[in-house]
N, C-alpha and C positions, 0 to 999 in steps of 0.2 A: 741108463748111461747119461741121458741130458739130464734127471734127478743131480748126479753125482759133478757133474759139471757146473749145475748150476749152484748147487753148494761150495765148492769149492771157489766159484768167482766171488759169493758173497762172504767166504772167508776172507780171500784176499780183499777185497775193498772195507773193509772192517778196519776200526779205528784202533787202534792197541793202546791203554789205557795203565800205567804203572802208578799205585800209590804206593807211597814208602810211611810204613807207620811204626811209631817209639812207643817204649812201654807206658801206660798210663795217657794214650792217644784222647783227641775229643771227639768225642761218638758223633756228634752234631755235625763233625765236617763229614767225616765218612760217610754217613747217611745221606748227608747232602748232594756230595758226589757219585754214589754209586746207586740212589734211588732216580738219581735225573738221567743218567746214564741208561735203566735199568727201561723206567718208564719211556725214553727215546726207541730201544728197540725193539718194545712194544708199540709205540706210532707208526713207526715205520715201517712195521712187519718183516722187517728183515735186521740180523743181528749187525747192524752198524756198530758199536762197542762192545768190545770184551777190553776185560782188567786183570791184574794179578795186584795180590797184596803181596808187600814185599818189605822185608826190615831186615836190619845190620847183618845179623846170623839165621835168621830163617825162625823156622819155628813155631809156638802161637806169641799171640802179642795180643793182649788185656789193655782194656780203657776204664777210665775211672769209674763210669758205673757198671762193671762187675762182667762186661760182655767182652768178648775175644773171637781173634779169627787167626786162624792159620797160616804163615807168610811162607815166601821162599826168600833166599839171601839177596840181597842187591846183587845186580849183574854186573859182571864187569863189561861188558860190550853190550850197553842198551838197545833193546830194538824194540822200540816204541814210540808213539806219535805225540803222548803227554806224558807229562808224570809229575804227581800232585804230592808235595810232600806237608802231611800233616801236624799239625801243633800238638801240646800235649800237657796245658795247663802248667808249666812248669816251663820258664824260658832259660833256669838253666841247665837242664837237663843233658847231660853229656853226651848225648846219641844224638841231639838236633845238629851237632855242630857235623855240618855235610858238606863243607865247598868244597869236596874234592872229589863227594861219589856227584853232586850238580855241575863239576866240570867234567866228570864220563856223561853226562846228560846231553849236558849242549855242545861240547866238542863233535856229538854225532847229530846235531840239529834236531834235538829234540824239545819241548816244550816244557818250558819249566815253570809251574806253580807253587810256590811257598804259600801257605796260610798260618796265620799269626803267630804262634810263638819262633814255627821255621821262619818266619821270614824277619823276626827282630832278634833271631840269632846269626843270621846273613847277615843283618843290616850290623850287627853289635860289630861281626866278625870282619866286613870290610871296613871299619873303623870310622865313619860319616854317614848319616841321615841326609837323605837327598831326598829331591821332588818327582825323582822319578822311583822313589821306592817307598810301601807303607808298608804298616801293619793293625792290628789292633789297638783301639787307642790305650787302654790298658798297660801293653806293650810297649807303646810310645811314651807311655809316662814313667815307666821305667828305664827304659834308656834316656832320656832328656835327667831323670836321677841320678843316673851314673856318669853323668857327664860326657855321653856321645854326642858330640860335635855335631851340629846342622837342625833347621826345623823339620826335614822331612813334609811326606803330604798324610792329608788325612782322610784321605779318598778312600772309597771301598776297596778299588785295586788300583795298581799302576802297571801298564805293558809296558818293558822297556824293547821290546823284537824278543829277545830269546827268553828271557825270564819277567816271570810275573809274580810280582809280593799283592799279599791280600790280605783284608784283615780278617777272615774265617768267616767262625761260628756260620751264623745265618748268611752272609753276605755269600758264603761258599754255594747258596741255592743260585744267584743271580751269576754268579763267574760259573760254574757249569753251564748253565741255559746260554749263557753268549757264546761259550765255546760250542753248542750244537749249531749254533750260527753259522761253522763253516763246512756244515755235514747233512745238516737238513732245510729245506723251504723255510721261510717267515711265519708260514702260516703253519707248519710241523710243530715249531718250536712255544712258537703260542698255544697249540692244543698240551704237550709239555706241560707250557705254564700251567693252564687249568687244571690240569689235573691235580700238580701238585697245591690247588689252589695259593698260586702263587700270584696274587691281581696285580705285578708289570715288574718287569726283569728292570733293577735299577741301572743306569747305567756305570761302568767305571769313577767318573768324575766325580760322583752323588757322595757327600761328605758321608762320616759315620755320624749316627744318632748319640753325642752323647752329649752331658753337660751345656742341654738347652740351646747347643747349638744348630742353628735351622737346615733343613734338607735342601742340596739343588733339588731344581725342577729340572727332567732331562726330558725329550722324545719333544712330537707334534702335537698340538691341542686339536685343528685337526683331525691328523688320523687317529689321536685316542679316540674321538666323538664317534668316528667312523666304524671303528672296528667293534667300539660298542653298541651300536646300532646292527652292526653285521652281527650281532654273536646274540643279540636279543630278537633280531629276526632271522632264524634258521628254516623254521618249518613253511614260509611265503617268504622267499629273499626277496627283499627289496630292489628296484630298478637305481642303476646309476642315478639316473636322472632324481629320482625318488632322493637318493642318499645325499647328494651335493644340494640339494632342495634344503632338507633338513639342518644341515652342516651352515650351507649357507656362503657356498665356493662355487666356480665351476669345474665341468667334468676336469678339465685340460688342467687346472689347479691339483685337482685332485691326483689325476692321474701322474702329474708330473713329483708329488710327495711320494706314492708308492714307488715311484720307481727310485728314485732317490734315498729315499730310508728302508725300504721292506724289499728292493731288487723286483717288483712284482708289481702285478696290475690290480684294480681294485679286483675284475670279475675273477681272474685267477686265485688273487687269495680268498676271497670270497669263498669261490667254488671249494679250497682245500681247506678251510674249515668248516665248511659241512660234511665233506669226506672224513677227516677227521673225527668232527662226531660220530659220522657213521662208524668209523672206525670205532669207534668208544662203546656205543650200544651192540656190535655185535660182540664184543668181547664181554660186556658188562650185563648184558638183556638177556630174558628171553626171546625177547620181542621178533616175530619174523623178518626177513628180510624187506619184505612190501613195508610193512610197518615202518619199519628203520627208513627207508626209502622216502615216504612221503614226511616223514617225522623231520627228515633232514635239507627239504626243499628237493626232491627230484623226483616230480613224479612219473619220469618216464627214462629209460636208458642208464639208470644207476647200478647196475652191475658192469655195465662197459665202462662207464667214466669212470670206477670203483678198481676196477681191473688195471684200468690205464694208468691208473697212478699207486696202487699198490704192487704193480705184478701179480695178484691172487684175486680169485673170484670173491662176493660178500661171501659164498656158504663156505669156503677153504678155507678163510679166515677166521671162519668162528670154529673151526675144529680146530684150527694152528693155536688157540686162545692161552694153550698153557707150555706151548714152546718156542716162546720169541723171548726170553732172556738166559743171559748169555753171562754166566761168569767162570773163570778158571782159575 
């Protein structure tokens, strides 16, 4: 009975996740978003996201390179926490044109994500390029062709609160990863990144790469230094003192960054990226649990600290290894 209970809470607290995909979609974004998604409830051993694929009439729905997946029709009363509507190489494509099923979206305060060609058919379709809306630059040079009014931005994404235009392809890795921002720890999301060896979630403002033009620099220099010093010393963590030594701040510096940008203290995220990797070798390893233990800086009480932050013992976890993803 508490098995079944406690299933059921972690449906309920689970994130519902709608992409809406046109024929001839870009595999690129999908992957992007449902691989970051997929890898999350694998970190966090509990299914934090589930997703439905979703397009006009239901059905399968084909991307340019020759792959397809299964959809159900759009809903008319959305009940979901995002929904990521994907591009499709083709900006004019008659299916992207959506501001009426993105007005059932956010009329029910749902979160709305455009990726490039959706989002410079929004942009086409409200008739001005603004600063709080992008796309793909590609996309933007076709509209500035066609004589759509305004510079618009050239950012990877822009929040305006309810909706969010992006410019895809790749950038679509870094707009998932910020969105597990409001679902997991700093230091969840970081193990995330690594996996997907993805070496620093750009931020929104960070220009697009093209035409020689130069990248912001976003985040701490700082806490970069720090965090890579923590993640190069796993198996003998280094002492505060040790790290701010190194860095060349003090502790009260330091401490006062993490809590400011990463919500967290050094020794706590410290502490959840070594669990983390624990997390990773017993899903990935044979390697025993002792092993894992010492591999990961704890030589003593790491199934309790392991427990306290997963809910599951190490040995549950490595049998749970091949059911912690979650798609419908």
């Amino acid at each position: 009975m508490a098995g079944t209970e406690c299933a059921a809470d972690a449906a309920q607290m689970s994130c519902h996740v709608d992409i809406l995909l046109t024929e001839g979609f870009v595999l690129t974004e999908l992957a992007s978003v449902v691989d970051v998604l997929r890898i999350a409830n694998r970190v966090s051993a509990h299914p934090l996201f589930q997703w439905h694929y979703r397009s006009r009439h239901g059905g399968p729905v084909g991307c340019l390179a020759g792959l397809g997946t299964d959809t159900t029709p759009f809903p008319e009363r959305p009940d979901a926490d995002y929904v990521f509507i994907l591009g499709n190489s083709d900006p004019d494509c008659p299916e992207l044109s959506m501001r009426s099923v993105i007005s059932r979206y956010s009329y029910r305060n749902i979160k709305v994500l455009l990726l490039s060609e959706a989002a410079s058919r929004y942009i086409a379709e409200t008739g001005e390029q603004h600063s709080n809306h992008t796309t793909h630059w590609e996309n933007r040079a076709l509209l500035d062709e066609r004589g759509t009014p305004g510079e618009g931005s050239y950012a990877l994404a822009v929040d305006d609160g309810k909706l969010m235009t992006c410019a895809g392809m790749g950038s679509t890795v870094d707009v998932t990863l910020s969105l597990l921002r409001n679902h997991m720890s700093a230091a969840a999301v970081a193990t995330v990144s690594d996996i997907m060896l993805h070496e620093k979630i750009r931020g929104f403002s960070t220009l697009q790469p093209f035409g020689g033009k130069a990248l912001s620099i976003t985040g701490d220099t700082d806490l970069d230094q720090c965090i890579e010093l923590m993640q190069n010393n796993m198996e003998e963590p280094l002492q505060i003192g040790e790290l701010v030594s190194l860095i060349g701040i003090s502790s009260r510096s330091l401490e006062r960054k993490f809590r400011q940008v990463l919500d967290s203290t050094p020794n706590t995220y410290y502490r959840e990226l070594r669990l983390n990797r624990a997390n990773t070798l017993l899903l990935n390893t044979s390697m025993s649990v002792r092993e894992i233990s010492l591999a990961c800086g704890f030589p003593n009480g790491f199934s309790s600290l392991f427990r306290g932050h997963f809910g599951v013992t190490p040995l549950a976890r490595r049998k749970s290894r091949f059911k912690v993803q979650i798609k419908l």
